[in-house]
Each structure stands twice: as structure tokens, then as C-alpha cells.
Biopython code that builds the backbone (N, CA, C, O; Angstrom):
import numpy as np
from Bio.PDB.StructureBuilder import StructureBuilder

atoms = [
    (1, "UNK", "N", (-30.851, 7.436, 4.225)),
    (1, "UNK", "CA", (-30.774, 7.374, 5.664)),
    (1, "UNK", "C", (-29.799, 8.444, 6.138)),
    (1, "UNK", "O", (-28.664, 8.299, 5.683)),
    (2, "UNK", "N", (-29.970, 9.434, 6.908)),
    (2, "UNK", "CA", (-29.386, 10.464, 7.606)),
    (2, "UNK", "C", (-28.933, 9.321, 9.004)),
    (2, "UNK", "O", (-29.665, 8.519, 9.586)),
    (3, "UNK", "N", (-27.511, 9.618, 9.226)),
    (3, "UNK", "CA", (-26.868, 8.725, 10.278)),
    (3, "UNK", "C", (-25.895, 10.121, 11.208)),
    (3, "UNK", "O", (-25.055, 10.706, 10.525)),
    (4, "UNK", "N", (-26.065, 10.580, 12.731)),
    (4, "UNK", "CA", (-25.126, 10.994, 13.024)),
    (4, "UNK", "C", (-24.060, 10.309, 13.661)),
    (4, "UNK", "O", (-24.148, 9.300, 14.360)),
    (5, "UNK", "N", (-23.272, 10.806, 13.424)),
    (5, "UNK", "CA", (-21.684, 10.360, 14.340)),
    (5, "UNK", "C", (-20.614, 11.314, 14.888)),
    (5, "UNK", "O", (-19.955, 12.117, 14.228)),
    (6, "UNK", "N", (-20.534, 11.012, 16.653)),
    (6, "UNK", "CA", (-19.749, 12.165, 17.050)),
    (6, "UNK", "C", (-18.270, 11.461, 16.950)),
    (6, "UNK", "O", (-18.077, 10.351, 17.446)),
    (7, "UNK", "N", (-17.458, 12.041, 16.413)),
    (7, "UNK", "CA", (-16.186, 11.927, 15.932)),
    (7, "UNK", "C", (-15.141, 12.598, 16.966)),
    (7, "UNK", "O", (-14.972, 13.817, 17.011)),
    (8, "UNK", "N", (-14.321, 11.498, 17.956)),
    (8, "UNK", "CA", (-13.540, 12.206, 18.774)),
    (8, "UNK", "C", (-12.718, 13.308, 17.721)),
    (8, "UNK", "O", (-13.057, 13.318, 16.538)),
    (9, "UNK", "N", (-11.946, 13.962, 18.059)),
    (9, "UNK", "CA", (-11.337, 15.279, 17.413)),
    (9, "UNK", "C", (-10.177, 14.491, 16.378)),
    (9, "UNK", "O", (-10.247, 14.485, 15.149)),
    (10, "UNK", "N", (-9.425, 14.033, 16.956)),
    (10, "UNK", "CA", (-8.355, 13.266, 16.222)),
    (10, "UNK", "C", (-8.814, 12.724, 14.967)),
    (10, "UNK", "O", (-8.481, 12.808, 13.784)),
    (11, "UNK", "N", (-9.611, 12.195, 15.583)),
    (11, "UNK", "CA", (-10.478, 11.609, 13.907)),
    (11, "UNK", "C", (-10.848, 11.911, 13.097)),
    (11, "UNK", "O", (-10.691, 11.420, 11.979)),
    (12, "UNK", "N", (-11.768, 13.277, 13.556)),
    (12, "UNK", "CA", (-12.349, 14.245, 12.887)),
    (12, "UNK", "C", (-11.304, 14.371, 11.905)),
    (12, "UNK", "O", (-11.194, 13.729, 10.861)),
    (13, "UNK", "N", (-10.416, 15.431, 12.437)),
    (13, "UNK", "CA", (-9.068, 16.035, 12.059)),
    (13, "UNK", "C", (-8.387, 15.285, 10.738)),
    (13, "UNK", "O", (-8.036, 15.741, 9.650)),
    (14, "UNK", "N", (-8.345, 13.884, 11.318)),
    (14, "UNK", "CA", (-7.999, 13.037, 10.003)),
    (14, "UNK", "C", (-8.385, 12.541, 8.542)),
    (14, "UNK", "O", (-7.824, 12.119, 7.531)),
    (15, "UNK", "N", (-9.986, 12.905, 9.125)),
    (15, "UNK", "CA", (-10.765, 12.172, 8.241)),
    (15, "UNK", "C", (-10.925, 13.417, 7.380)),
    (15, "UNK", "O", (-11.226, 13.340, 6.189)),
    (16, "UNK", "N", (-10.663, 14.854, 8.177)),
    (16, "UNK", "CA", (-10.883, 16.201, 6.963)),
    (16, "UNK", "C", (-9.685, 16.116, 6.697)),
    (16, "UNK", "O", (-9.693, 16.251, 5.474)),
    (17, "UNK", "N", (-8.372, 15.949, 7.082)),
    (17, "UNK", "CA", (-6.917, 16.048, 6.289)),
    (17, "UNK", "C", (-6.903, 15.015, 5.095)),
    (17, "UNK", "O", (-6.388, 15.302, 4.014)),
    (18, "UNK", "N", (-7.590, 13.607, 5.391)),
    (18, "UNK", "CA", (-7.507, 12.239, 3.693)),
    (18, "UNK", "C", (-8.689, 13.003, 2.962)),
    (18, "UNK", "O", (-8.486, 12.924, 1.751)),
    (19, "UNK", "N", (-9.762, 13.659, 3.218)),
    (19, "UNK", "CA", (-10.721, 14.212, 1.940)),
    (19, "UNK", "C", (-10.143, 15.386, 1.389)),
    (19, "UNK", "O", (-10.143, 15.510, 0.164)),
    (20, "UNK", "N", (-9.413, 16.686, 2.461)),
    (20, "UNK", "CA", (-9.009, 17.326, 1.582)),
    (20, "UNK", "C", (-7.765, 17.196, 0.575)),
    (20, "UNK", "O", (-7.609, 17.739, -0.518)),
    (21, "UNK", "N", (-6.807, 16.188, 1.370)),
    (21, "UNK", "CA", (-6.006, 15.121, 0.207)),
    (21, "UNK", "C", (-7.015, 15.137, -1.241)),
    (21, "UNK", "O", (-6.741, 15.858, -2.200)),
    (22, "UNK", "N", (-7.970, 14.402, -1.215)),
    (22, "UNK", "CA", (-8.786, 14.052, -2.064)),
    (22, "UNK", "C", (-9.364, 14.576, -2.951)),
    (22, "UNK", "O", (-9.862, 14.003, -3.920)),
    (23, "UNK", "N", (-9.367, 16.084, -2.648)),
    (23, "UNK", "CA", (-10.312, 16.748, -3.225)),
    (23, "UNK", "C", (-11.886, 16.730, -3.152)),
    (23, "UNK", "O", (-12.670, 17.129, -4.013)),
    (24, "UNK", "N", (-12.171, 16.165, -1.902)),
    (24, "UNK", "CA", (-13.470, 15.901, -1.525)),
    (24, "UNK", "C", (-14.131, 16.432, -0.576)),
    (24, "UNK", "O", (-13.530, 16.942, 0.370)),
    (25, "UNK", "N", (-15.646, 16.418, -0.650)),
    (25, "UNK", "CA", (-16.210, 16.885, 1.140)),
    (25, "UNK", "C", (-16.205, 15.617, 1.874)),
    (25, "UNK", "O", (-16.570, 14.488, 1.547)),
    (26, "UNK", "N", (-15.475, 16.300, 3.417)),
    (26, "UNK", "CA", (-15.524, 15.016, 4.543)),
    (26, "UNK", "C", (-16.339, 13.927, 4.455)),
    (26, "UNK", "O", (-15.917, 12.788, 4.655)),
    (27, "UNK", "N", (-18.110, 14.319, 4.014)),
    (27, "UNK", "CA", (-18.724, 13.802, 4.024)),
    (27, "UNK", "C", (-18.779, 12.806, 3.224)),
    (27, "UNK", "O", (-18.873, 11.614, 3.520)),
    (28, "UNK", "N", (-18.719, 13.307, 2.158)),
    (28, "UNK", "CA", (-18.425, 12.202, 1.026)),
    (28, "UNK", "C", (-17.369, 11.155, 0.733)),
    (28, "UNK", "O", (-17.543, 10.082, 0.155)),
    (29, "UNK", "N", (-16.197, 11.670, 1.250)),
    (29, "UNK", "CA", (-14.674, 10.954, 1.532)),
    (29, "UNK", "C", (-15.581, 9.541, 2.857)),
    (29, "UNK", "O", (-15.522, 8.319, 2.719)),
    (30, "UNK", "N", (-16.168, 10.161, 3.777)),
    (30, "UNK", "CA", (-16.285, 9.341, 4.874)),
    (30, "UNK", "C", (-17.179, 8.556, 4.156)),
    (30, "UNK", "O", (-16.689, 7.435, 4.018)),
    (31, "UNK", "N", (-18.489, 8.668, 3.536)),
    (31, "UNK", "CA", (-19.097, 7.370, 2.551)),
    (31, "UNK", "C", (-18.793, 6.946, 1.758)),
    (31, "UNK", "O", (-19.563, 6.276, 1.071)),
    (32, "UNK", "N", (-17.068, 7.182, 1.339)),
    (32, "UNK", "CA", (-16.834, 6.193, 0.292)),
    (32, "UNK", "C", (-16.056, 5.427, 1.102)),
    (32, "UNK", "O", (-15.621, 4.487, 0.437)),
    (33, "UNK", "N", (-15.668, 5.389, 2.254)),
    (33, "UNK", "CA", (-14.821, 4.876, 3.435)),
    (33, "UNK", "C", (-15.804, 3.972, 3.580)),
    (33, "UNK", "O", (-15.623, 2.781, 3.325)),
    (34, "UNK", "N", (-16.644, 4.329, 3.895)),
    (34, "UNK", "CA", (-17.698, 3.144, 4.233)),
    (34, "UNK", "C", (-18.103, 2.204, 3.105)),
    (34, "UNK", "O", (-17.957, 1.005, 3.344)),
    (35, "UNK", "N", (-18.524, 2.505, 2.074)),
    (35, "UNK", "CA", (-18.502, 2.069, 0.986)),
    (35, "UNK", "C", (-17.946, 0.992, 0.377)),
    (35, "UNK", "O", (-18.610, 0.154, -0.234)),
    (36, "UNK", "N", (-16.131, 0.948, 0.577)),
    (36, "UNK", "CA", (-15.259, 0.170, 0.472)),
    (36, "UNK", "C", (-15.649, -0.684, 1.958)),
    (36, "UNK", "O", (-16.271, -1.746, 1.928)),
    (37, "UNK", "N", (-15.396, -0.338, 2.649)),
    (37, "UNK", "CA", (-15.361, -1.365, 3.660)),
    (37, "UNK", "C", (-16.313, -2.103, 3.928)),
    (37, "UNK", "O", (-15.967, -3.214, 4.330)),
    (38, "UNK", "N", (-17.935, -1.832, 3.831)),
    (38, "UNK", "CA", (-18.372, -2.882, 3.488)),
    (38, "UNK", "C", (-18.652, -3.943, 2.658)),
    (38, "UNK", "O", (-18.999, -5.099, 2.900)),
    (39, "UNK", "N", (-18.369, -3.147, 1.296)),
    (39, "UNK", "CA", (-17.819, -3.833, 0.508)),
    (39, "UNK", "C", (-17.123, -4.797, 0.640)),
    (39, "UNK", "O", (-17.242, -5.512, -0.356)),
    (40, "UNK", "N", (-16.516, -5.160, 1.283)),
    (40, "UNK", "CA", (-15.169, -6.015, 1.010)),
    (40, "UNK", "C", (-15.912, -6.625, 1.980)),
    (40, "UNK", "O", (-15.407, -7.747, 1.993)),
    (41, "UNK", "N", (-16.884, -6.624, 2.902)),
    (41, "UNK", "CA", (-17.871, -7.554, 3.876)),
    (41, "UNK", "C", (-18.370, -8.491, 3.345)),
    (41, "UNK", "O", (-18.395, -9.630, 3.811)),
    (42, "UNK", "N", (-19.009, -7.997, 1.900)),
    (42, "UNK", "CA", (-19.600, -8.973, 1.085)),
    (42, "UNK", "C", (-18.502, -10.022, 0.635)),
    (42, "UNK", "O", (-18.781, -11.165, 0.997)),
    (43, "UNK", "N", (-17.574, -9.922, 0.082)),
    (43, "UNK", "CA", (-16.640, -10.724, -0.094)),
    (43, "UNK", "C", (-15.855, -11.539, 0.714)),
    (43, "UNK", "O", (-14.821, -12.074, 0.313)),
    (44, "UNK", "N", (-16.260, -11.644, 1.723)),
    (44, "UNK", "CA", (-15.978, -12.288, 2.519)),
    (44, "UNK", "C", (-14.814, -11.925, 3.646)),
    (44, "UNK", "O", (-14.696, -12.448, 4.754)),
    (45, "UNK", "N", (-13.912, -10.794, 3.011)),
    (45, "UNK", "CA", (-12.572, -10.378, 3.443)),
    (45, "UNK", "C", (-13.192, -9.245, 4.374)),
    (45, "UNK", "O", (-12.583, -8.214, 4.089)),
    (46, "UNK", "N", (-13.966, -9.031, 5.183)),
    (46, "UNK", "CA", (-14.080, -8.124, 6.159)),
    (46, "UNK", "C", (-13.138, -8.266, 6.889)),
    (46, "UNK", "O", (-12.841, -7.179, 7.384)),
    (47, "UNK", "N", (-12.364, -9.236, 7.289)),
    (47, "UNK", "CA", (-11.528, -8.815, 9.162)),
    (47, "UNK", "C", (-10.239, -8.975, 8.606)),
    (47, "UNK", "O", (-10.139, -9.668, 7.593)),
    (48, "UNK", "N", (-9.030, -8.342, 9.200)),
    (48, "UNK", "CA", (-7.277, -7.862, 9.029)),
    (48, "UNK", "C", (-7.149, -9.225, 8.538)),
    (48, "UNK", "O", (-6.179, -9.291, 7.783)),
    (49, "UNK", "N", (-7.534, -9.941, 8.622)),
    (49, "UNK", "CA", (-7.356, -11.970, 8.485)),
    (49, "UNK", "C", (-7.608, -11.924, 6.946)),
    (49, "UNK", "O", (-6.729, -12.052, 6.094)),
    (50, "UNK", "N", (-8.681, -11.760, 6.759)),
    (50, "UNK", "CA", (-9.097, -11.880, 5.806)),
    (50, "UNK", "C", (-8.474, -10.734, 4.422)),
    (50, "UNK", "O", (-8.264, -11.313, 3.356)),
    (51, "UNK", "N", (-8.293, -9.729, 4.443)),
    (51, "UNK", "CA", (-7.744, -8.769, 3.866)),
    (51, "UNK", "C", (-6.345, -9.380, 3.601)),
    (51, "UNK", "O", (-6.095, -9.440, 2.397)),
    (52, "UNK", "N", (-5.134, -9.961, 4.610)),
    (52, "UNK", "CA", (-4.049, -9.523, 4.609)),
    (52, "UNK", "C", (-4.544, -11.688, 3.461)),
    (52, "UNK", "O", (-4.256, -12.190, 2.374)),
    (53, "UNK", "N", (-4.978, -11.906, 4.126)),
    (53, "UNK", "CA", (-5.134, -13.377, 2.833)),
    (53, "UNK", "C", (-5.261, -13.082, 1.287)),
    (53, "UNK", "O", (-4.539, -13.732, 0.532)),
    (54, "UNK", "N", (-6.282, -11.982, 0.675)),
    (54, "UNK", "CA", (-6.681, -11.488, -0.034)),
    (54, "UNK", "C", (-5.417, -10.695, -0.789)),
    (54, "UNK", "O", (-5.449, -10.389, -1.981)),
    (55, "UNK", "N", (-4.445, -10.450, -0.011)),
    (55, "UNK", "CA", (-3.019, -9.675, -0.651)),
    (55, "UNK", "C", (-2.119, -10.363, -0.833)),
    (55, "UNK", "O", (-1.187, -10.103, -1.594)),
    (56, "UNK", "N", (-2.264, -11.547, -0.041)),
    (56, "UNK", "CA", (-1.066, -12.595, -0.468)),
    (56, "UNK", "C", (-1.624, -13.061, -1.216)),
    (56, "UNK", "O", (-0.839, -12.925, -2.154)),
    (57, "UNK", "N", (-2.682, -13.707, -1.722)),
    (57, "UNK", "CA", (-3.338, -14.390, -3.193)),
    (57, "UNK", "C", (-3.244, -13.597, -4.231)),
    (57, "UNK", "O", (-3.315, -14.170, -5.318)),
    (58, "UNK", "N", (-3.033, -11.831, -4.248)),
    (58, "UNK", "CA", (-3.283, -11.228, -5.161)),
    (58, "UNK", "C", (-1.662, -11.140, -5.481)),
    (58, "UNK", "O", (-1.195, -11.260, -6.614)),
    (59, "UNK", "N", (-0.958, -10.931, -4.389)),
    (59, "UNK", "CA", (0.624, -10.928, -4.339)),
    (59, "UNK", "C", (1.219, -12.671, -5.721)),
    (59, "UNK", "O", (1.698, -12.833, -6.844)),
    (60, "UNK", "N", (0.707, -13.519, -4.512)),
    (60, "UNK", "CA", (1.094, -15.054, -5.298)),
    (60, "UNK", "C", (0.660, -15.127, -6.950)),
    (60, "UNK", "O", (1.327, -15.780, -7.752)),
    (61, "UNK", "N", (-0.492, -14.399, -7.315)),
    (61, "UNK", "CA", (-0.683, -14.331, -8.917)),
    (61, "UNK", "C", (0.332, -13.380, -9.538)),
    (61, "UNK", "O", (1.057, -13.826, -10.427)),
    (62, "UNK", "N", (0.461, -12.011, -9.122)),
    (62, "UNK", "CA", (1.637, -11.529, -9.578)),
    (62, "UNK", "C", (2.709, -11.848, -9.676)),
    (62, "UNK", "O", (3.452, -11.234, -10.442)),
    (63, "UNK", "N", (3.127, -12.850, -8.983)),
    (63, "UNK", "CA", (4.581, -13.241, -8.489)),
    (63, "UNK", "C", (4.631, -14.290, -10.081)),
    (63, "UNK", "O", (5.540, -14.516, -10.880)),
    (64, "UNK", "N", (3.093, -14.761, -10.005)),
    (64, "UNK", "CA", (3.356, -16.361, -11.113)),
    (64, "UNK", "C", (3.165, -15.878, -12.343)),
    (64, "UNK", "O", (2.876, -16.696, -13.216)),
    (65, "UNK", "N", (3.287, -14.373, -12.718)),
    (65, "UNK", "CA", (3.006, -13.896, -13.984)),
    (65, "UNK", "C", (4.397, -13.100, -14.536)),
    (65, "UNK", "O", (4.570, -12.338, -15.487)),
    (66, "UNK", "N", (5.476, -13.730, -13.300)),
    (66, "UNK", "CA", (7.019, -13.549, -13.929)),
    (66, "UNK", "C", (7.360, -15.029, -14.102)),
    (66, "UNK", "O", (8.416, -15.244, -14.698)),
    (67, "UNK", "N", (6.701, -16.022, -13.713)),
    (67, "UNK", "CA", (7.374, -17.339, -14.198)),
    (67, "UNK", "C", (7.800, -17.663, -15.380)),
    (67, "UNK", "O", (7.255, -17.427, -16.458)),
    (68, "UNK", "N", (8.919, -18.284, -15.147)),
    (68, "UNK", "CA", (9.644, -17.939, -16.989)),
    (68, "UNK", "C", (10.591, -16.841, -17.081)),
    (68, "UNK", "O", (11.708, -17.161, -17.486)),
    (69, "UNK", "N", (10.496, -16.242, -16.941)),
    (69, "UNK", "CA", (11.386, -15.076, -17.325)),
    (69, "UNK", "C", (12.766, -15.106, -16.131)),
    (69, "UNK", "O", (12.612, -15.136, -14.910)),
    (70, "UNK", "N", (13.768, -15.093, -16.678)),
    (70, "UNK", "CA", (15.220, -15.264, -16.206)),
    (70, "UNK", "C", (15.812, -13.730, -16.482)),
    (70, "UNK", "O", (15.662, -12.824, -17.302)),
    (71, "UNK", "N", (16.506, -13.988, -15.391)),
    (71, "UNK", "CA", (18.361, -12.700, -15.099)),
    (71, "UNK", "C", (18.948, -13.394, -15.118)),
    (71, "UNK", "O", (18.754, -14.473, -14.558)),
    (72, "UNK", "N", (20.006, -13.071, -15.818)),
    (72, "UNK", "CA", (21.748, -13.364, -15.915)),
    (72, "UNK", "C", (22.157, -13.452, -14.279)),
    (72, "UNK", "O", (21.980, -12.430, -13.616)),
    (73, "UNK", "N", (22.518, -14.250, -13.839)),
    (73, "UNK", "CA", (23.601, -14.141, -12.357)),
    (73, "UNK", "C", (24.433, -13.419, -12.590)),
    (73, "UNK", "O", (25.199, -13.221, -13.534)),
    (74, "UNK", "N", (24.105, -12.684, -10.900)),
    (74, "UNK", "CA", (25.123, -11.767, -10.865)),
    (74, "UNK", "C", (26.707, -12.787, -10.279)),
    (74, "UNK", "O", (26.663, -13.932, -9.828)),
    (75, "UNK", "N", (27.871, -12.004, -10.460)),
    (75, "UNK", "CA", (28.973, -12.273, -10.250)),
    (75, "UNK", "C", (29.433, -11.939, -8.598)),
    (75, "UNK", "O", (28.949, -10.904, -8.140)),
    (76, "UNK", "N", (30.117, -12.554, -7.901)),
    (76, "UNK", "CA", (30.178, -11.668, -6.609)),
    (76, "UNK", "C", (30.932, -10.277, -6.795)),
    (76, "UNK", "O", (31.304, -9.525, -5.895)),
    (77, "UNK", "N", (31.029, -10.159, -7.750)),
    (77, "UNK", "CA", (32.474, -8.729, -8.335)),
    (77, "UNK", "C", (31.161, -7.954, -8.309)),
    (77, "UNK", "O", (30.857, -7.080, -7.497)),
    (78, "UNK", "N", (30.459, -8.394, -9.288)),
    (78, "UNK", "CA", (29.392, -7.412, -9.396)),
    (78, "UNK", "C", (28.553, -6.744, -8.398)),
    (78, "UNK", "O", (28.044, -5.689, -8.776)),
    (79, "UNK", "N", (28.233, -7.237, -6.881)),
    (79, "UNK", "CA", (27.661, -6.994, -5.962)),
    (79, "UNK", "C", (27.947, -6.882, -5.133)),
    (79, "UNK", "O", (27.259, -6.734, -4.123)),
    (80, "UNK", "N", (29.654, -6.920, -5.275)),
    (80, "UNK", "CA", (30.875, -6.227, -4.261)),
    (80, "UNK", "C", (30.753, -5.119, -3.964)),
    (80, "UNK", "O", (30.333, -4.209, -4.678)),
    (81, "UNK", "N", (31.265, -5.045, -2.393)),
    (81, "UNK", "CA", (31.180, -3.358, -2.126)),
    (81, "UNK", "C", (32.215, -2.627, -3.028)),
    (81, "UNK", "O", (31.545, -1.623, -3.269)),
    (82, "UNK", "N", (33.254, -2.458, -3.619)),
    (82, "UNK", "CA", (34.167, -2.364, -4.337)),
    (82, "UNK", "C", (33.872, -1.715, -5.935)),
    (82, "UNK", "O", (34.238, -0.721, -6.561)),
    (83, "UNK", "N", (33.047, -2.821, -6.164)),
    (83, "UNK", "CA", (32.038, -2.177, -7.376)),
    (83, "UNK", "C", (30.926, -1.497, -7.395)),
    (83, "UNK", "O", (30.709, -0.889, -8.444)),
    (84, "UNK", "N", (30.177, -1.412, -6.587)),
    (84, "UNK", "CA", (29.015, -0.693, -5.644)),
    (84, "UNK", "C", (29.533, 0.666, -5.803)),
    (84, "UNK", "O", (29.021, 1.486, -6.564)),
    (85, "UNK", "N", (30.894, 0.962, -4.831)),
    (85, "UNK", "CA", (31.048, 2.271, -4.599)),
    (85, "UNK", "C", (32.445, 2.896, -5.063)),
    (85, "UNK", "O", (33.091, 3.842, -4.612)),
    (86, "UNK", "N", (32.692, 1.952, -6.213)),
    (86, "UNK", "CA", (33.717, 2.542, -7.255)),
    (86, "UNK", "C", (33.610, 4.025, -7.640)),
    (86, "UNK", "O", (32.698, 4.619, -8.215)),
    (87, "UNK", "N", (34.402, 4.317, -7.321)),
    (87, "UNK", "CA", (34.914, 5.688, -7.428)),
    (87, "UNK", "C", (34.202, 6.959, -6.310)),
    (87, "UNK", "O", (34.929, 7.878, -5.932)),
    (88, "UNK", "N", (32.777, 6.878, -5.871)),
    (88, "UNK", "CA", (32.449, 7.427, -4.953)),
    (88, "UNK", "C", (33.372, 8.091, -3.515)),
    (88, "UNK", "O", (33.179, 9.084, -2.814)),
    (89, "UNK", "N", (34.137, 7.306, -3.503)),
    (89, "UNK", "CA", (35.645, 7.769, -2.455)),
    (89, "UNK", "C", (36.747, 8.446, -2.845)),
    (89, "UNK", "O", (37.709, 8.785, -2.155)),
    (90, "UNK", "N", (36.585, 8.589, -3.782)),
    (90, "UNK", "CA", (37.677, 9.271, -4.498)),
    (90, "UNK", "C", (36.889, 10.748, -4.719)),
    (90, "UNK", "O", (37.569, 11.734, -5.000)),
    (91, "UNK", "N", (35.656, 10.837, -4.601)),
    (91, "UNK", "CA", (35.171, 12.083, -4.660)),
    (91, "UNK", "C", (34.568, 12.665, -3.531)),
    (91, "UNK", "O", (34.256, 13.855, -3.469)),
    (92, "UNK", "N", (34.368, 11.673, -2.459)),
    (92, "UNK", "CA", (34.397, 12.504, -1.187)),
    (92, "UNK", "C", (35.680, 12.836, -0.554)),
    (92, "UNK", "O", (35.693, 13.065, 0.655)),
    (93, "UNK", "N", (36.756, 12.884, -1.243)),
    (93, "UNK", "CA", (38.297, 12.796, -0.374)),
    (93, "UNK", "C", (39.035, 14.361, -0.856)),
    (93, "UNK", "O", (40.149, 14.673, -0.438)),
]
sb = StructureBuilder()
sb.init_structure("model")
sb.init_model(0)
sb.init_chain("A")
sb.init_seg("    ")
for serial, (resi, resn, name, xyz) in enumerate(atoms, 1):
    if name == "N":
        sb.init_residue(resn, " ", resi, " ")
    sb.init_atom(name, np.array(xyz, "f"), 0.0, 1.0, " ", f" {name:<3s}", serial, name[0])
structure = sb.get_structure()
């Protein structure tokens, strides 16, 4: 299917500045734009709702694949400004 689309300028502009990022032709950068995004139609996550749900579920599994694993507490000495920027003043002076 041949589809045209007039592209206010700004857009234009943008959409050739992320392909040549890319190493791509506009054209092709712009159907893989499309590509993904409907994509993610099928899955149900088409709308900002749905996407930003889809990152916190993907976020919440990452988060549960440090469960278990411990740090030593820090000390308040340790996260004192004092110890932070030990000696740093002595070399801007």
C-alpha cells in the first residue's frame, strides 16, 4: 500500500534528524515508527495508560529479581557531608 502524508515542517525535520541518527532512510525510520506502534495496539498497550502500566510491571519484575540480596548499612559518618567532601576544600583553597 503506497500511503501519502503531508508532514508539517517541524516534523518533517524531526523525523529526518531520528533516521539520520539511525542510519536510515526517513522512509523507512517512519515504518518502523509505525511498526512499533501498532504493534504494541495488538497488545493491548496502545494508549500513554497503557504503556506507562506496561513499564511499571516490567519495572516491578526487575525490582523482584534483586529480592534477597542485601547492603551493609550505611553509617551516618559515612553519608556525611564531611566524608562526602573530605578533602575537596582543601584543594579548592
Amino acid at each position: 500500500m503506497t500511503l501519502t502524508i503531508d508532514l508539517p515542517p517541524a516534523l518533517e525535520e524531526k523525523l529526518r534528524s531520528e533516521s539520520a541518527r539511525e542510519g536510515v532512510a526517513a522512509e523507512e525510520f517512519a515504518l518502523k515508527v509505525l511498526e512499533e506502534r501498532l504493534s504494541h495496539g495488538e497488545e493491548g498497550a496502545s494508549t500513554p495508560t497503557g504503556d506507562a502500566e506496561a513499564r511499571l510491571r516490567a519495572f516491578d519484575e526487575w525490582l523482584g529479581g534483586h529480592a534477597g540480596r542485601s547492603a551493609p548499612q550505611l553509617t551516618d559518618e559515612a553519608v556525611g557531608r564531611d566524608s562526602i567532601y573530605r578533602g575537596r576544600e582543601d584543594r579548592q583553597l
